[in-house]
N, C-alpha and C positions, 0 to 999 in steps of 0.2 A: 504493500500500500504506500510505503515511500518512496519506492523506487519512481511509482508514477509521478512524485512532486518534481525529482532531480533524474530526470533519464538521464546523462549523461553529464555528470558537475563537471568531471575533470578536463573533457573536450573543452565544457565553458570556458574553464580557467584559465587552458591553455590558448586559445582563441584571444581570452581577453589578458593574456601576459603578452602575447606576439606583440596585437594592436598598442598594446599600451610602451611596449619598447620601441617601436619604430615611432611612436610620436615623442620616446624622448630623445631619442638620435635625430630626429628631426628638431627638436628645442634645440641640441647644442648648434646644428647649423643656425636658426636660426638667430643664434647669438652672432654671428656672423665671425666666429670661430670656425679654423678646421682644423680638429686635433688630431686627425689620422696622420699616426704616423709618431706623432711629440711623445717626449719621453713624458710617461705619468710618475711624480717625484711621490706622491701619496694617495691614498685611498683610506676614505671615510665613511664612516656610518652614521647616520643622526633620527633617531626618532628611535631608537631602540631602548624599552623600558624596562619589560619583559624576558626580552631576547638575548640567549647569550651572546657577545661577541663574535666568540670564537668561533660559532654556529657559522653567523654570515660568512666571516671573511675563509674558512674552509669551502664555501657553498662555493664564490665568487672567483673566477681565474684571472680578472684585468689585476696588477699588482703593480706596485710601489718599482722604478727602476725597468720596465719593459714599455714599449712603444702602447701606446693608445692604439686602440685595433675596434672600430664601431661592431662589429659582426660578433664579437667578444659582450661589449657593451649589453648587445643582444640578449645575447643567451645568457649572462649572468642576471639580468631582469626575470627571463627567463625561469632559472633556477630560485631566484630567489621567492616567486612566485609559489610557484609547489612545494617550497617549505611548510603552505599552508597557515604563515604566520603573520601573512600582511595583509591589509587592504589595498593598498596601493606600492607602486615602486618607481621610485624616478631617477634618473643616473643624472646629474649636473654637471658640468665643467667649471673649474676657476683656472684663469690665467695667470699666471707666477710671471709674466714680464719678460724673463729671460729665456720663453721659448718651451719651458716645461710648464706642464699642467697637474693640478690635483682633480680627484675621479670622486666626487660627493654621491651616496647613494643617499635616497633620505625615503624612510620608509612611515606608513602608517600603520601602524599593531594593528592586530583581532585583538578584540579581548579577549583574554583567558575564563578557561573554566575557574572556580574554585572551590567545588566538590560534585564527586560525582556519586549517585545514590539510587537505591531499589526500594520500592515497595510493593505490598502485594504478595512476593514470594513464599515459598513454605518448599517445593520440591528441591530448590537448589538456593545454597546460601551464600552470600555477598561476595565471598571471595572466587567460588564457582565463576556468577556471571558477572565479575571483572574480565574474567581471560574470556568474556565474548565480545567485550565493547572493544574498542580501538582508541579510547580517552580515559584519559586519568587528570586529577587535579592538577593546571599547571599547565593544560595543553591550551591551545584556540581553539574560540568556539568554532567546529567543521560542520556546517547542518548536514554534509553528508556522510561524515562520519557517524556524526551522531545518527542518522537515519538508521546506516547501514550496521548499528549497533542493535537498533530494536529489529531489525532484524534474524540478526543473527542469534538472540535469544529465543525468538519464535519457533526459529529453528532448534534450537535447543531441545524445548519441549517438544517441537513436534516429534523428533526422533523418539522422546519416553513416552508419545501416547497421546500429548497434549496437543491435539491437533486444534482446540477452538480460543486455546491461549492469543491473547491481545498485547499489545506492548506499545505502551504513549509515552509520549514526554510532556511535561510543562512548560507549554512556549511561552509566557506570561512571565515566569518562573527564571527561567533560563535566559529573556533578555532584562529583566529588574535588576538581579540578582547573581546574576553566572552563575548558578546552581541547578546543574542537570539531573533530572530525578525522573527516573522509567519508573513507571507504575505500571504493574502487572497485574492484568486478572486471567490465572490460568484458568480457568472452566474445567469440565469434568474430563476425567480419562479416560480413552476410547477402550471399550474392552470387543475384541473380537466374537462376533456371533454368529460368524460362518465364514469357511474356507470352502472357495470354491476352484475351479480348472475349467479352461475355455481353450478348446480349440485340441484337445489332449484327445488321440484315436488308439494310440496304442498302449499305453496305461491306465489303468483308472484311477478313480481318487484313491483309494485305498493303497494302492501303491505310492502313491505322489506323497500322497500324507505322512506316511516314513520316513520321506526325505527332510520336511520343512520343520524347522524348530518353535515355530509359530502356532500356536494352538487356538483352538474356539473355548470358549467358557463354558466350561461343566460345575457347576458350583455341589459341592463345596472344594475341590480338589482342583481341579484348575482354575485359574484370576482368569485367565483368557485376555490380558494387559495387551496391548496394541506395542510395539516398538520399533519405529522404522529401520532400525539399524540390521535388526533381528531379521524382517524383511528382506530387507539388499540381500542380505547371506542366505536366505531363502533362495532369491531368486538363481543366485551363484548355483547355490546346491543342486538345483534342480537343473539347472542348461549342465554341467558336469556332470547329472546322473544320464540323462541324454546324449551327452558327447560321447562316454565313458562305453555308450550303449550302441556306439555306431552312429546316430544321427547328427552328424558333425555340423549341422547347419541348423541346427538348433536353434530358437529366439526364443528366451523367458522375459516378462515383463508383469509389472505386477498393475493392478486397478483399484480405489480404496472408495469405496460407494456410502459415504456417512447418512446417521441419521439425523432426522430433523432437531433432533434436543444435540446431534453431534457427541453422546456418549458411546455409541453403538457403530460400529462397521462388518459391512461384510468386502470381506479381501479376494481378490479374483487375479488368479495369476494364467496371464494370459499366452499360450504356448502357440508355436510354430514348429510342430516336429519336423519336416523336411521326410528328407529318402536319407533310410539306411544305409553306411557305406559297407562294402563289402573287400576285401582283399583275391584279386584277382589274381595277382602273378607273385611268385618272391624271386627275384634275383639274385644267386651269391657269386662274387668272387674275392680273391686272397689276393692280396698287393706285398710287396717289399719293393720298401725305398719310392713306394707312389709306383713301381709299374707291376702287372700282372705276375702271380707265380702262381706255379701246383707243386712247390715243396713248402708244404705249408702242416702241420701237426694232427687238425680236423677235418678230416675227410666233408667235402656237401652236406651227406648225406648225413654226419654227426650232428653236423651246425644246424641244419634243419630239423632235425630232434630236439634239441636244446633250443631250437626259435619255435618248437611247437605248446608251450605252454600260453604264450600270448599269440605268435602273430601262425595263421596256417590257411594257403590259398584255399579260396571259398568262403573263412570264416568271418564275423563282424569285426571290422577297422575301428579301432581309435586308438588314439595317443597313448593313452594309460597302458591296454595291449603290447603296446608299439616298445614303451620303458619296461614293461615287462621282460621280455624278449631281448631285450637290451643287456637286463639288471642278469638273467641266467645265464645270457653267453659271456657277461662280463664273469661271474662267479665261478664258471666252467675253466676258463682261462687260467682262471687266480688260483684254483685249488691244486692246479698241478705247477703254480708257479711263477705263471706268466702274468704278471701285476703292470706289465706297458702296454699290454695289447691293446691295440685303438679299434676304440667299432663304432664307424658310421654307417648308421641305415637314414637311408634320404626314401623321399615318399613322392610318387607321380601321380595327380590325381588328372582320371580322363574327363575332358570338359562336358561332354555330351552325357557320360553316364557314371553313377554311383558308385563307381568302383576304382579301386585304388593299387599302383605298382609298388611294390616295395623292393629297393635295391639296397641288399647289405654287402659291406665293403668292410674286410675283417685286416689288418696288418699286425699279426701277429705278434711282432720284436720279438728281440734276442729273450732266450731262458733257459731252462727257470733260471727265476735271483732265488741263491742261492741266501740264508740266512749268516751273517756274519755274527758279530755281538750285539748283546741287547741292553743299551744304556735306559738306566733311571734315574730320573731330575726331580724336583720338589717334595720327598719324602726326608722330614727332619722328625718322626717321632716313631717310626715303622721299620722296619727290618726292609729291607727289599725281598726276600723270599717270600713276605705275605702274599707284595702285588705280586711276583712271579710265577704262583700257585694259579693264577686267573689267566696268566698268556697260554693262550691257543695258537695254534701253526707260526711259532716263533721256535721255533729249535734250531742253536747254531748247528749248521753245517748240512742243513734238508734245506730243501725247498721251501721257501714261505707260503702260508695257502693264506686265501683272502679271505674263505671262508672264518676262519679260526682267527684273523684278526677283528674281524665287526663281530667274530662271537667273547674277544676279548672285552671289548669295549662294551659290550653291554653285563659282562659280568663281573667289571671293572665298575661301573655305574651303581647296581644293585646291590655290589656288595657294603658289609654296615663299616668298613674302614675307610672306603674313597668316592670324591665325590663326581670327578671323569678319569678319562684315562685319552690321551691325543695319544696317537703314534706316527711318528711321521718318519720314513727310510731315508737313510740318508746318505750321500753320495750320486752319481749318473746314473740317470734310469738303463744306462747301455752297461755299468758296473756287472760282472757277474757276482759279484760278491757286498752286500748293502749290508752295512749295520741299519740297526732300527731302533729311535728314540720313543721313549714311550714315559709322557710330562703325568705325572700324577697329585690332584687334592685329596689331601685328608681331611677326615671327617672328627669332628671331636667323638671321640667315642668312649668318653669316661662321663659314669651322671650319679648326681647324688638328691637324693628327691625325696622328701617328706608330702604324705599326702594320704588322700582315703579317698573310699572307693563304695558303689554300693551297686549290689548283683543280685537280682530276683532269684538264686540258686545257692548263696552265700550268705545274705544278708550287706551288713555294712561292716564295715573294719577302716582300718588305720593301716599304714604303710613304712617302713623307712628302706630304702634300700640302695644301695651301693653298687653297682654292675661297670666293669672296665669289658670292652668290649676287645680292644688292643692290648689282652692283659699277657706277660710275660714272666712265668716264673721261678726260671732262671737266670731274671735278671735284678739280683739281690742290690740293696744299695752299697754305696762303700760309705753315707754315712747318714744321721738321721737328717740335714739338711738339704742333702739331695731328695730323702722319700717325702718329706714338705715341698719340695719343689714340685714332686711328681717327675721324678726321672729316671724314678727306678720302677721294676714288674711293669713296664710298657714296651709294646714291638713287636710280642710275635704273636700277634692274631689269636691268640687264647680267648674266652669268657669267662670272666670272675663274675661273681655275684654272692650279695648276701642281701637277703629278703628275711622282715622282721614283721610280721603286717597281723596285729591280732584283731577280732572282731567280736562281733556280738555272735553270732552262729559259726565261725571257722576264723581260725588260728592257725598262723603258717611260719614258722621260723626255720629257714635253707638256709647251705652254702653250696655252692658248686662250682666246677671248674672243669673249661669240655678246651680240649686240646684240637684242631681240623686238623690235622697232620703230624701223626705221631712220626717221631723222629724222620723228618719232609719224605715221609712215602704217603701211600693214597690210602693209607688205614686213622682214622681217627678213634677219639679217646673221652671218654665223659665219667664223672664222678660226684656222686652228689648226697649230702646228709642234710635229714628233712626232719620238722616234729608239726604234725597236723593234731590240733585238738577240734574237733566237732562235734555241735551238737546237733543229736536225729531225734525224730518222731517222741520216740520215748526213752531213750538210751544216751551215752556220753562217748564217743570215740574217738583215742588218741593213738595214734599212729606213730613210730620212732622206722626211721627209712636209711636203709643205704642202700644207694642205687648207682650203679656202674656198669657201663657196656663199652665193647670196642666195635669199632665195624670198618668197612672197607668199600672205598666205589670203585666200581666197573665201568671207567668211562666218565661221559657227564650224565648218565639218565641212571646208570645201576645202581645201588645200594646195598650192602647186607649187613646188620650189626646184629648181634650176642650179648645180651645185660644180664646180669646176676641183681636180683635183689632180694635182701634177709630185709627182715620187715616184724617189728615187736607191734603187736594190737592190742589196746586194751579195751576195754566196754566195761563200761561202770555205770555208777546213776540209771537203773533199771528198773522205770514205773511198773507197775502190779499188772498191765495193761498189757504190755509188752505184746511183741509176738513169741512165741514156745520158742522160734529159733535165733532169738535175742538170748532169751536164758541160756540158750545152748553153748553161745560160747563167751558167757561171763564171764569175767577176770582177764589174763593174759594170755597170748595166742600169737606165737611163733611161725612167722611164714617163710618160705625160702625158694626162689624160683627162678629157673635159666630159661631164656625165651631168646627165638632168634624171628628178626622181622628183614623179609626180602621187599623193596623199595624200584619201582623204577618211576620216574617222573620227566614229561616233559614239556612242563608249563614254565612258562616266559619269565614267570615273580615266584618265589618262597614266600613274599608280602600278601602282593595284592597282582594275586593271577587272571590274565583274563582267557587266554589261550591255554590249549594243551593238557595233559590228563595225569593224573598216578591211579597209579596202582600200588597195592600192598597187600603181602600174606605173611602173615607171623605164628606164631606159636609159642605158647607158655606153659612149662611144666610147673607145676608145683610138686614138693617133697622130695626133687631131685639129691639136692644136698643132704639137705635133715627139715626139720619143722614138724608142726604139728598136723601137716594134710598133703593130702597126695591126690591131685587130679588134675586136669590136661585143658588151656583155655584157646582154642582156633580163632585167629582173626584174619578177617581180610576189608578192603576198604578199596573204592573206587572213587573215584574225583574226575568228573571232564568241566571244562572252561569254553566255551564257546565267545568269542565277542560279535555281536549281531550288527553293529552299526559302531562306526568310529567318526568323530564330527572334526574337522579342521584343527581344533585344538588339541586335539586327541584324545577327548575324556569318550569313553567307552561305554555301549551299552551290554553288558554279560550277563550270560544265560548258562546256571551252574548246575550240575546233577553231583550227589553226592550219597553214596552208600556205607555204610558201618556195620556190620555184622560180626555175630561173634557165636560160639558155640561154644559148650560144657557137655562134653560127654557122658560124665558120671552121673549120677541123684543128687539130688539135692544136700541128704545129710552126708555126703562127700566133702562139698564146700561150702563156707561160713557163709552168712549171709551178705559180709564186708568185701566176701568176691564175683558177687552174683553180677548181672545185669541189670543194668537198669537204665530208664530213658524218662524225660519229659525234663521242663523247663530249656535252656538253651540247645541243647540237643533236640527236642522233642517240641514246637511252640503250639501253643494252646491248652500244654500240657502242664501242671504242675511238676516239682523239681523230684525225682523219682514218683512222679504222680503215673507213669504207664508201666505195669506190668505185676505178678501176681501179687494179693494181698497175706496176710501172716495169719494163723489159725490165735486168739485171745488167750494167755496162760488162765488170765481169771475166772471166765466162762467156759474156753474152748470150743468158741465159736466163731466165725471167722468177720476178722475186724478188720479197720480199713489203714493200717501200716503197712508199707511196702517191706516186701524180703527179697526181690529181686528173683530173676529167671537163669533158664541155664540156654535160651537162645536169645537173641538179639539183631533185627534185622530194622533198619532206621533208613530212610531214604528221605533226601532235601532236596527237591527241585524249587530253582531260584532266579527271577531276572532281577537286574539291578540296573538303575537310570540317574545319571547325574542331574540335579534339580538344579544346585547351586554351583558353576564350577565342579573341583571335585569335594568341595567343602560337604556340601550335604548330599546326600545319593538316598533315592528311594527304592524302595523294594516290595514286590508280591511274591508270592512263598506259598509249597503245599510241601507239608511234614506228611509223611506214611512210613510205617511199619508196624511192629508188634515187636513185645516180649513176652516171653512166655514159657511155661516149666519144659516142653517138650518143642522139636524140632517142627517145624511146620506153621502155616498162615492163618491157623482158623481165625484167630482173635482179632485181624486187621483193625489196626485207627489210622486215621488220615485228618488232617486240617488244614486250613487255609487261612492266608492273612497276607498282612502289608506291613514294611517297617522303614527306619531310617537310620542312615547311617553319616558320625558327624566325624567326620578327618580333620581335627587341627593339631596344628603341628608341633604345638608346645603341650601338647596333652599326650604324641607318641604317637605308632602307627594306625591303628583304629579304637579309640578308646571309648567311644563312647555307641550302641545298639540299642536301641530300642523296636523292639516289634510286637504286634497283634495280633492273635493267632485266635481263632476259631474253630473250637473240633468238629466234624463234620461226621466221623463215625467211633464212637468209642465203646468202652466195657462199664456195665454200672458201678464197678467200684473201681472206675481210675479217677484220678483229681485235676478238676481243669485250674487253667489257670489263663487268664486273659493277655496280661501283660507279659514279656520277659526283659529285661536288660541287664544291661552292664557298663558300668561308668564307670571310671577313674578318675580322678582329679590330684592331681601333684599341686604341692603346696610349693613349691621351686625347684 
């Protein structure tokens, strides 16, 4: 609405700076002076109140000691014009007598602002929309700066929603007073009440709607908030799922059809699919040195095997395909060594029809490079064996693979000591022999944290605890002012921990200490002393633990470890209530068990997985050793990770299945009821915390009452999508818990539920600290115990 007052101010300007300098070169002639040419002795400014000095005479090129030059005169009028600080500008001449002249500019000011000011506002505060105006206190009044200020806040809002947002100024105000003061009246927020598609033949909405981040309003769950920004990247997303698709000629554009009160839109993104492109011919030939050869490593017929994952005559063309094809021949090259090979594929598209040449042109270079030495830089608290444990296809005197390097870097990334890893070869790429630098950050990875916590399964408790994550302990100090410094027990990738965290229902006082690379072979080492006090249903249980295993991996996906753990049980405090196999094993109760667990995994995160699967089968004997029981416990477990949709930033939508099962072959009076099975609360949602699986016969009555004693089967299934709401700050979640426990092998007993939850990532709280979810049983037993909510929170006090 301003722009229509001022179409074009600065044309004006410049128009009326021309005009106005050519009639001051005309004032000096008509002094009936000709200064062209005379030396100018000085240059003045006069009328400047406001203005700094230094300002003009930087702006202005005629100077003190150079010839008078009118066409100069000019253009420093000119310049001084679009400072935007004058009203007028006039260049004078004075005659010194002796042949030289001084160069008088004499200006008239704008007046200055002297504050600039919002009202109205609530969505964004003073300091926000300063960085929208282009004035600050101290400038000159510009009506069309100031115009193009209230603009630019209009726009502001309109990107968050506020399309009916107004933005005035006080002209009354502004010329009394120099006090410029936008008043804003935002109006209401557009919220979207339909997403529509026009012109869309080979999608339908239900597909398109996948793509867009943009939602309609479902109340109570989705705002359905309008945001143009959001929009734009809509439309992106959508010509790229199209591109991506073949249809290279693609046109998204979007349409916003407001309601009459202007709270309400419906969004209409308007499509041009085009013709699918197809890939007609592929091309290969091998160059050395830029001309042709056939001694070349890859046979044709290779290279077009390795280009058939994206690009394969007859099948759908595009770019993405095209990098695909690209990214496997490049990987193909590098695994055997060849890390210079150049691969240009160039693309012919025929004008008359939808289909496309593709000529790949592979030049091999010299190889393989050969791995030289492997230099490390920026590690000052860490060993170098730690990071050395994480390079992949770095072995002096093999072949480098490229695979095994970007497999470095990401396990360089993810691991809890570093925060990247560069590597960069170094020497000519024509070297048969490259060392390779590889620049490493550390992570702090020592923490000391006071704090509490509270868990639908646990109750609430207290915390103190201690963990060095870089703990090393054979590296004693040499005196006590070094261990205050912290300079000694750090470097070699060890985990220390001591956790102190008593509660109102469980008490946990550990220490442990897990070694990854017992003396740097691929067998690792863990040991750990534990005292859990608990309180159950109607009983007291204290737990005294020593648990230690060694294992070994096969590779990066194998696993196999061997634990031993003796384990003192006590159970005391034993209401009259009880179940009969409470009484059973009152007092103390010695356990002692070797178990060996096989491990293969190959999901992307140990964290926060979204790809890829494990698997697990283990086995636990008990009585092996000594103890007071002898019976055998089977487990096995599945995990897959699917990610369904990844958005530009790369937060992730994943779709998780997960299995726990477990089996007791013996009877029940074989094993205490402290080793039984049992499920519900975090395991089990909807469930109370051992709320699913058999209940205990009453010592009092001896009838059966509603205490869990737990099963000797266990079969638990979590299927799970998860969607980032907020960033990755808050992520929601829908959720169906199924399985059964139960005394004997088999499904009769199924439960299942359903629900929704959320999940909060911040990052001074740790990796996932904080779960909350809803769960609804949908099929249960009459005497299991639901339970609506479940969480788990932590909170560190520092």
């Amino acid at each position: 609405m301003y722009a229509d007052r001022f179409p074009q101010p600065r044309l004006v300007i410049f128009l009326l700076a021309v005009v106005w300098a050519l009639s001051c070169v005309g004032w000096a002639h008509a002094q009936a002076i000709d200064p062209q040419g005379r030396l100018v002795r000085a240059v003045r400014f006069e009328g400047l109140n406001g203005t700094p000095e230094q300002l003009v005479q930087n702006t202005v090129r005629t100077a003190a000691g150079q010839p008078y030059d009118s066409e100069t005169i000019r253009q420093d009028i000119v310049r001084l014009t679009f400072l935007g600080r004058f009203n007028t500008v006039e260049a004078k001449i004075e005659d010194n007598g002796d042949g030289s002249i001084n160069v008088v500019f004499e200006v008239l000011e704008q007046p200055t602002l002297l504050s600039v000011q919002f009202k109205g506002q609530t969505l964004f505060d003073e300091d926000e929309l300063k960085t929208q105006v282009l004035l600050q206190a101290g400038d000159p009044v510009d009506r069309s700066l100031i115009d193009r200020g209230a603009l630019a806040i209009e726009r502001a809002y309109a990107d968050k929603g506020y399309f009916a947002t107004s933005v005035k100024f006080d002209e009354q105000l502004l010329k009394d007073n120099r006090e410029l003061v936008y008043t804003i009246t935002e109006g209401p927020r557009v919220r979207i009440s339909e997403l529509r598609y026009e012109g869309n033949q080979i999608y339908d909405q239900d597909t398109l709607d996948s793509r867009v981040r943009s939602e309609e309003r479902f109340w109570p769950f989705i705002s359905g908030f309008m945001d143009r920004t959001k929009l734009d990247i809509d439309v992106s997303e959508l010509r790229k799922y199209y591109q991506d698709r073949g249809y290279l000629n693609a046109k998204v554009g979007r349409r916003i059809d407001l309601s009459d009160k202007q709270n309400r839109a419906i969004v209409t993104f308007e499509i041009e699919e085009g013709q699918q492109y197809t890939v007609r011919q592929i091309k290969v030939r091998f160059t050395k040195d830029g001309a042709p050869t056939t001694d070349q490593l890859m046979s044709e017929e290779q290279l077009r095997y390795v280009l058939g994952r994206g690009l394969v005559e007859g099948s759908v063309y595009s770019d993405e395909r095209l990098e695909r094809s690209r990214e496997d021949v490049r990987l193909w090259y590098g695994e055997l060594g060849f890390i210079n090979t150049v691969i240009k594929i160039n693309r012919v598209f025929d004008p008359d029809q939808p289909v496309v040449d593709v000529v790949v042109e592979i030049e091999e270079g010299t190889g393989p490079t050969i791995v030289g030495d492997v230099i490390i830089i920026g590690l000052t608290r860490t060993d170098q064996k730690v990071l050395l444990r994480r390079v992949r296809g770095l072995e002096p005197g093999r072949p480098v693979r490229l695979g095994g390097l970007e497999q470095t870097r990401d396990l360089v990334k993810e691991s809890i000591w570093f925060t990247k890893g560069t590597i960069t070869p170094l020497g000519s790429p024509e070297d048969p022999v490259r060392d390779f630098l590889i620049e490493a950050s550390e992570k702090n990875t020592g923490t000391f944290s006071i704090g509490a916590g509270v868990d639908s399964d646990l109750g609430l408790f207290g915390a103190i605890s201690v963990t060095q994550r870089n703990f090393d302990a054979t590296d004693w100090p040499e005196s006590f002012d070094e261990f205050l410094a912290q300079k000694s027990f750090i470097g070699g990738g060890q985990t220390f921990n001591v956790t102190l965290a008593p509660g109102t229902q469980n008490s946990t006082y550990a220490i442990s200490l897990s070694e990854p690379y017992l003396f740097e072979s691929d067998y690792f080492f863990d040991i750990g002393l534990s005292s859990v006090q608990s309180v159950r249903e109607d009983f007291d249980e204290g737990r005294s633990t020593l648990n230690t295993g060694i294992g070994r991996r096969l590779g990066d996906i194998w696993t196999g470890t061997a634990r031993v753990r003796l384990e003192q049980v006590d159970i005391s405090d034993i209401e009259s209530d009880a179940p009969l196999d409470v009484f059973a094993v009152s007092g103390g109760n010695t356990l002692a068990s070797v178990g060996f667990t096989l491990l293969r995994s190959t999901t992307d995160s140990n964290i926060l997985p979204s790809r890829g699967k494990r698997i697990s089968l283990g086995v636990d004997q008990f009585g092996l050793l000594t103890g007071d029981y002898d019976f055998t416990r089977l487990n096995a477990g599945y995990d897959q990770f699917w990610t369904l949709d990844e958005d530009f930033l790369g937060r992730k939508n994943i779709l998780s299945l997960k299995i726990d099962s477990s089996y007791i072959p013996q009877d029940n009076s074989e094993v205490p009821l402290f080793e039984r099975l049992y499920a519900g609360g975090r395991n089990f949602r909807g469930f109370g915390f051992r709320g699913v699986g058999p209940r205990g016969i009453r010592a009092d009555t001896l009838a059966l009452g509603d205490d869990p004693v737990g099963g000797r089967f266990l079969f638990v299934t979590r299927l799970q999508y998860e969607q980032p709401l907020y960033d990755e700050i808050v992520r929601w979640a829908v959720f169906t818990d199924q399985g059964t426990v139960s005394d004997e092998f088999g499904f009769d007993e199924w439960r299942a539920s359903v629900g929704f939850g959320f999940r909060f990532k911040i990052d001074f709280l740790g990796q996932a600290p904080i779960a909350i979810d809803f769960g609804i049983p949908l099929l249960k037993e009459e005497t299991d115990e639901t339970q609506l909510i479940s969480f788990s929170v932590d909170l560190p006090f520092n």
